[in-house]
MARKEKE-254981 format. One record per residue: residue number from 1; residue in three letters; z, y, x of N, C-alpha, C in turn. Coordinates in nm, 2 decimals. Layout:
// MARKEKE-254981
+------+---------+--------+--------+--------+--------+--------+--------+--------+--------+--------+
| lose | drenkol |   n_c3 |   n_c2 |   n_c1 |  ca_c3 |  ca_c2 |  ca_c1 |   c_c3 |   c_c2 |   c_c1 |
+------+---------+--------+--------+--------+--------+--------+--------+--------+--------+--------+
|  NUM |     ALA |      Z |      Y |      X |      Z |      Y |      X |      Z |      Y |      X |
...
+------+---------+--------+--------+--------+--------+--------+--------+--------+--------+--------+
// end
This chain:
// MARKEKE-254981
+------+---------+--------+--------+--------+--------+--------+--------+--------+--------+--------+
| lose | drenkol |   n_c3 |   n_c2 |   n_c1 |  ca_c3 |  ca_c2 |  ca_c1 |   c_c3 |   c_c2 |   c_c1 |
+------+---------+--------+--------+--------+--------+--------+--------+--------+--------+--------+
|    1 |     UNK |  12.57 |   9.37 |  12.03 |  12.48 |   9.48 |  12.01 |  12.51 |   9.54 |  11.88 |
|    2 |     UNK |  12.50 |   9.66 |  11.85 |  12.52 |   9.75 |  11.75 |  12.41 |   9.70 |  11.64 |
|    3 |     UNK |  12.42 |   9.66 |  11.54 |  12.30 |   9.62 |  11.43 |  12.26 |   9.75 |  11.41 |
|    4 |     UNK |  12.29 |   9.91 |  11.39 |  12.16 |   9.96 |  11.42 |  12.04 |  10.01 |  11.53 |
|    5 |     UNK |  12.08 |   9.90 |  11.63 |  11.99 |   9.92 |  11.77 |  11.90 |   9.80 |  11.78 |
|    6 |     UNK |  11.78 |   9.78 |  11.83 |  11.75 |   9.65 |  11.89 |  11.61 |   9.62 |  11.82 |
|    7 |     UNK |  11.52 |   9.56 |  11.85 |  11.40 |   9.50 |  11.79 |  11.45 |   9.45 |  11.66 |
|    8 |     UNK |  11.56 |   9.38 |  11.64 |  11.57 |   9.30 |  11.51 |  11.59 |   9.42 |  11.38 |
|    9 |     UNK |  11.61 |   9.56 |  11.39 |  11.62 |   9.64 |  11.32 |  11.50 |   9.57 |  11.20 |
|   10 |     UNK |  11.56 |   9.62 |  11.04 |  11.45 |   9.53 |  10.95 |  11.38 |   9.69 |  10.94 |
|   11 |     UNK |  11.24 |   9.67 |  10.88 |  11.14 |   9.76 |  10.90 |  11.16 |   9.81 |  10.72 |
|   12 |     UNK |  11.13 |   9.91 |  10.69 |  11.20 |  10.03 |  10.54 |  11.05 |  10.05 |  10.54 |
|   13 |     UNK |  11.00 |  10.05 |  10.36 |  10.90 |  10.13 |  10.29 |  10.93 |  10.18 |  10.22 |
|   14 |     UNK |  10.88 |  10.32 |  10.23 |  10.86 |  10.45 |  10.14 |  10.79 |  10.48 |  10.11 |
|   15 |     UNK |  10.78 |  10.46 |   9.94 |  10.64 |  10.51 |   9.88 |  10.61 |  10.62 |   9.90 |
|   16 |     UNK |  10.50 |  10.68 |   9.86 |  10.46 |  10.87 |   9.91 |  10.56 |  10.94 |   9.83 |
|   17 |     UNK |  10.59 |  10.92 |   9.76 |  10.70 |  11.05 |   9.69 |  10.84 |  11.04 |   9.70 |
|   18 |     UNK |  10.85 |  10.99 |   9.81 |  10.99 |  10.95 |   9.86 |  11.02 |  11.04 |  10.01 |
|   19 |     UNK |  10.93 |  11.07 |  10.09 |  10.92 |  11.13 |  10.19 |  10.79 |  11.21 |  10.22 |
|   20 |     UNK |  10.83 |  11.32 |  10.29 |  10.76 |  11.43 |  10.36 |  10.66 |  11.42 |  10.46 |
|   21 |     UNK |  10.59 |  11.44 |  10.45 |  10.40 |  11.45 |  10.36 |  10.32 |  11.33 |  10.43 |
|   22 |     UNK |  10.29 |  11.28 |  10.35 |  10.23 |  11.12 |  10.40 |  10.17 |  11.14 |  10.27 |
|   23 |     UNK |  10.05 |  11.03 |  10.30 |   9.94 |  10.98 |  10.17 |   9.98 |  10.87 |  10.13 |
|   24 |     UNK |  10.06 |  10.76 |  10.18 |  10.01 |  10.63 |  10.13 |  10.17 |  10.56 |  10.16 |
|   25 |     UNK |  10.20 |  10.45 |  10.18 |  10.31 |  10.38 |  10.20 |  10.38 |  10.42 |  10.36 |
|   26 |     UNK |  10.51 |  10.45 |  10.42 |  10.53 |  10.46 |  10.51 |  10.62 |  10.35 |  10.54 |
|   27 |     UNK |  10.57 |  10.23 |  10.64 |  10.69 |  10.17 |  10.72 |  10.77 |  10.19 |  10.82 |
|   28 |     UNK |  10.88 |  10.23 |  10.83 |  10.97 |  10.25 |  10.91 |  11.08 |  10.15 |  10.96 |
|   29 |     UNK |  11.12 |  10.17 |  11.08 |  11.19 |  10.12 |  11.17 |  11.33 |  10.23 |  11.18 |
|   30 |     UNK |  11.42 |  10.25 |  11.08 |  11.48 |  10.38 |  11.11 |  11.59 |  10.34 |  11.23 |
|   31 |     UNK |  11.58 |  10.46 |  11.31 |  11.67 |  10.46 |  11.45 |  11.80 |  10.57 |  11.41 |
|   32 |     UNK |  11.78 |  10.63 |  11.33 |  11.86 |  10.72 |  11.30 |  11.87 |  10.84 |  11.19 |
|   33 |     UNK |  11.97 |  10.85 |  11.09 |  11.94 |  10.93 |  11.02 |  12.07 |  11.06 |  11.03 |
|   34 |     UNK |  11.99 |  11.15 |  10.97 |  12.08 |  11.31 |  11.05 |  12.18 |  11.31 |  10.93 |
|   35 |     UNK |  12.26 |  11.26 |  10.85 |  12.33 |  11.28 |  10.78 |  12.43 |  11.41 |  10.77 |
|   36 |     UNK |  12.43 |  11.46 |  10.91 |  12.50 |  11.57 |  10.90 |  12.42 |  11.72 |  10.90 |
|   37 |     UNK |  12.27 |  11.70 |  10.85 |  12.19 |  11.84 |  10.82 |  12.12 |  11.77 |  10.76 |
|   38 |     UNK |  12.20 |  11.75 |  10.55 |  12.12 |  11.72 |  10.45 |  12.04 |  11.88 |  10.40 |
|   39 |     UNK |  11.88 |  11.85 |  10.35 |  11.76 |  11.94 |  10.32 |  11.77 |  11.93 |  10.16 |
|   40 |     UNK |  11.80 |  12.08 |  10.13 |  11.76 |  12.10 |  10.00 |  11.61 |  12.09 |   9.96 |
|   41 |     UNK |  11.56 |  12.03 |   9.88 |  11.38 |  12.06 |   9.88 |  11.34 |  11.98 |   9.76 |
|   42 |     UNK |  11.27 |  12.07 |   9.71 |  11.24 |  12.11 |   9.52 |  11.34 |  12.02 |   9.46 |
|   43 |     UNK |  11.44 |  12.07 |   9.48 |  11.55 |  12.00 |   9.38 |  11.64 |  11.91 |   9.39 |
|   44 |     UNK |  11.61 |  11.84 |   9.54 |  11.66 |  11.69 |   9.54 |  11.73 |  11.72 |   9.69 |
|   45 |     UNK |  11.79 |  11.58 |   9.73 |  11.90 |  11.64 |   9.85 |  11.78 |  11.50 |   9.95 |
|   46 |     UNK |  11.73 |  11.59 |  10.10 |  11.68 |  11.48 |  10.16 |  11.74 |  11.49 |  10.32 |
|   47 |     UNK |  11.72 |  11.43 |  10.39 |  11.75 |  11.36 |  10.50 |  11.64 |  11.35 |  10.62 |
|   48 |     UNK |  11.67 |  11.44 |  10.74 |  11.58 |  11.40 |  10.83 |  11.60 |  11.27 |  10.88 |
|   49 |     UNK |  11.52 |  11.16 |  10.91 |  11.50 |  11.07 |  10.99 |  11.40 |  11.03 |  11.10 |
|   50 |     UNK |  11.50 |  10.95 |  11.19 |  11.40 |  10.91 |  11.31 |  11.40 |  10.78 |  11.31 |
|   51 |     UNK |  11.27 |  10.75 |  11.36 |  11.22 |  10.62 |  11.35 |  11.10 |  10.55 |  11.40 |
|   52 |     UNK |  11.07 |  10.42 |  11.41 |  10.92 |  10.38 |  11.49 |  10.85 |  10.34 |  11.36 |
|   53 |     UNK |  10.74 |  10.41 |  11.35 |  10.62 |  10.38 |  11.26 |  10.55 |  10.26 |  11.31 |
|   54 |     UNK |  10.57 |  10.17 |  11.18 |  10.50 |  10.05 |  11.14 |  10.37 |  10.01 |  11.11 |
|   55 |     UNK |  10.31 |   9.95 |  11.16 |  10.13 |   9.98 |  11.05 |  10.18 |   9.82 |  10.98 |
|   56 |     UNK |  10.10 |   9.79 |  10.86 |  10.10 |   9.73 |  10.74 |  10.07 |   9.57 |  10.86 |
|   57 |     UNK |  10.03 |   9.56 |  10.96 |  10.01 |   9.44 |  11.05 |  10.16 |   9.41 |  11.12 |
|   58 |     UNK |  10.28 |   9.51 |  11.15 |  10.37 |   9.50 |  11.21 |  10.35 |   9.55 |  11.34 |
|   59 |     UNK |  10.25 |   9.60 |  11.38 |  10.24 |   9.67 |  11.53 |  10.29 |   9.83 |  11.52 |
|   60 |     UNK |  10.37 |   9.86 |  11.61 |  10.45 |   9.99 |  11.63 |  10.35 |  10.10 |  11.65 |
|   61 |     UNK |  10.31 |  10.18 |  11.58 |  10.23 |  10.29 |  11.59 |  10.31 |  10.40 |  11.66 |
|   62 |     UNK |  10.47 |  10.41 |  11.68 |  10.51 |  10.55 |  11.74 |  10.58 |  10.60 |  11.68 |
|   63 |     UNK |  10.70 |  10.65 |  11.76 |  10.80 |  10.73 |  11.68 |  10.78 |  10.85 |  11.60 |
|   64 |     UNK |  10.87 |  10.84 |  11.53 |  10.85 |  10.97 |  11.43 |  10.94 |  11.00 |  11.32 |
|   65 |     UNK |  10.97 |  11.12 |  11.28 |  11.03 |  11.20 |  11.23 |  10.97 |  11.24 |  11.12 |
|   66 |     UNK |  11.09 |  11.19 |  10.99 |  11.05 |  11.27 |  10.88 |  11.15 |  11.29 |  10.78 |
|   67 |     UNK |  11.15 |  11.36 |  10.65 |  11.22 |  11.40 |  10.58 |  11.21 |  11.24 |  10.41 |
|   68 |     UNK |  11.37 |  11.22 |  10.46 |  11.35 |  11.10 |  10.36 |  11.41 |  11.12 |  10.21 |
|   69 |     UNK |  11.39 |  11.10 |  10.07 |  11.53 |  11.12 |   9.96 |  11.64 |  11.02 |   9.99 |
|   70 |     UNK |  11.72 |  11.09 |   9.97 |  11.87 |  11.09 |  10.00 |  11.88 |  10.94 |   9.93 |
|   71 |     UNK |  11.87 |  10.91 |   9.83 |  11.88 |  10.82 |   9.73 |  11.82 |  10.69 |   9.79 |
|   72 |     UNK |  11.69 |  10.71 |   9.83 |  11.60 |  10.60 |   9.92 |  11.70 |  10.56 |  10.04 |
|   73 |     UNK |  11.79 |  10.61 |  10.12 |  11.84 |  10.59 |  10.22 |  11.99 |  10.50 |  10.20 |
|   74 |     UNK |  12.01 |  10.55 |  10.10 |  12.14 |  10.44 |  10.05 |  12.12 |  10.29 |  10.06 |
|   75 |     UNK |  12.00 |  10.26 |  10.03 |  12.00 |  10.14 |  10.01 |  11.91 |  10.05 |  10.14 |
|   76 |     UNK |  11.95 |  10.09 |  10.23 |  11.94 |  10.08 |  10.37 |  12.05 |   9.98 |  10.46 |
|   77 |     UNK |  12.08 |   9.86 |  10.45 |  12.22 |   9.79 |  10.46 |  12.22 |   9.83 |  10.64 |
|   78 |     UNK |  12.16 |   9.81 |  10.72 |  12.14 |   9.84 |  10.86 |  12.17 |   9.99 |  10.92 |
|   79 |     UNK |  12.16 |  10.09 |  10.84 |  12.20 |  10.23 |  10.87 |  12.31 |  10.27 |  10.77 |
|   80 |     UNK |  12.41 |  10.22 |  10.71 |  12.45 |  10.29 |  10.62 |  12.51 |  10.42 |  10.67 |
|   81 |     UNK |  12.57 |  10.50 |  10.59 |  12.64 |  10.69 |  10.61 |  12.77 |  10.62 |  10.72 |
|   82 |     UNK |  12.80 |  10.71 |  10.81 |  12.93 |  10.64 |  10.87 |  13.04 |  10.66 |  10.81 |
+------+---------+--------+--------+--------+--------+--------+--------+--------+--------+--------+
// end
């Protein structure tokens, strides 16, 4: 199996000022990130991503899409850039 497919994917937290527009911590499951339509936005280079939202218990709240910093994503050993 492809380590970025599968339940065993490890689950990513992003503080609020790391991604697009959330109030509080986001845990993600990322399934995919668009590396090839990086987002200019106030200044910094970011990345759409898809992914299954985490609640702080570990139960899957539902996929979703959002805009992550570029920088935050590097350090992702499970998705790296191809």
């Amino acid at each position: 199996m492809d380590r970025n497919r599968g339940p065993g994917r490890p689950v990513s937290q992003f503080d609020q000022q790391d991604y697009c527009f959330g109030t509080e911590t986001l845990r993600l499951r990322v399934e995919r990130v668009h590396w090839d339509s990086p987002v200019d936005y106030q200044g910094d280079l970011w990345y759409e991503v898809d992914g299954v939202e985490v609640s702080s218990t570990g139960q899957e709240i539902g996929h979703r899409r959002v805009l992550i910093r570029a920088r935050r994503l590097t350090a992702l050993p499970s998705n790296r850039r191809p």
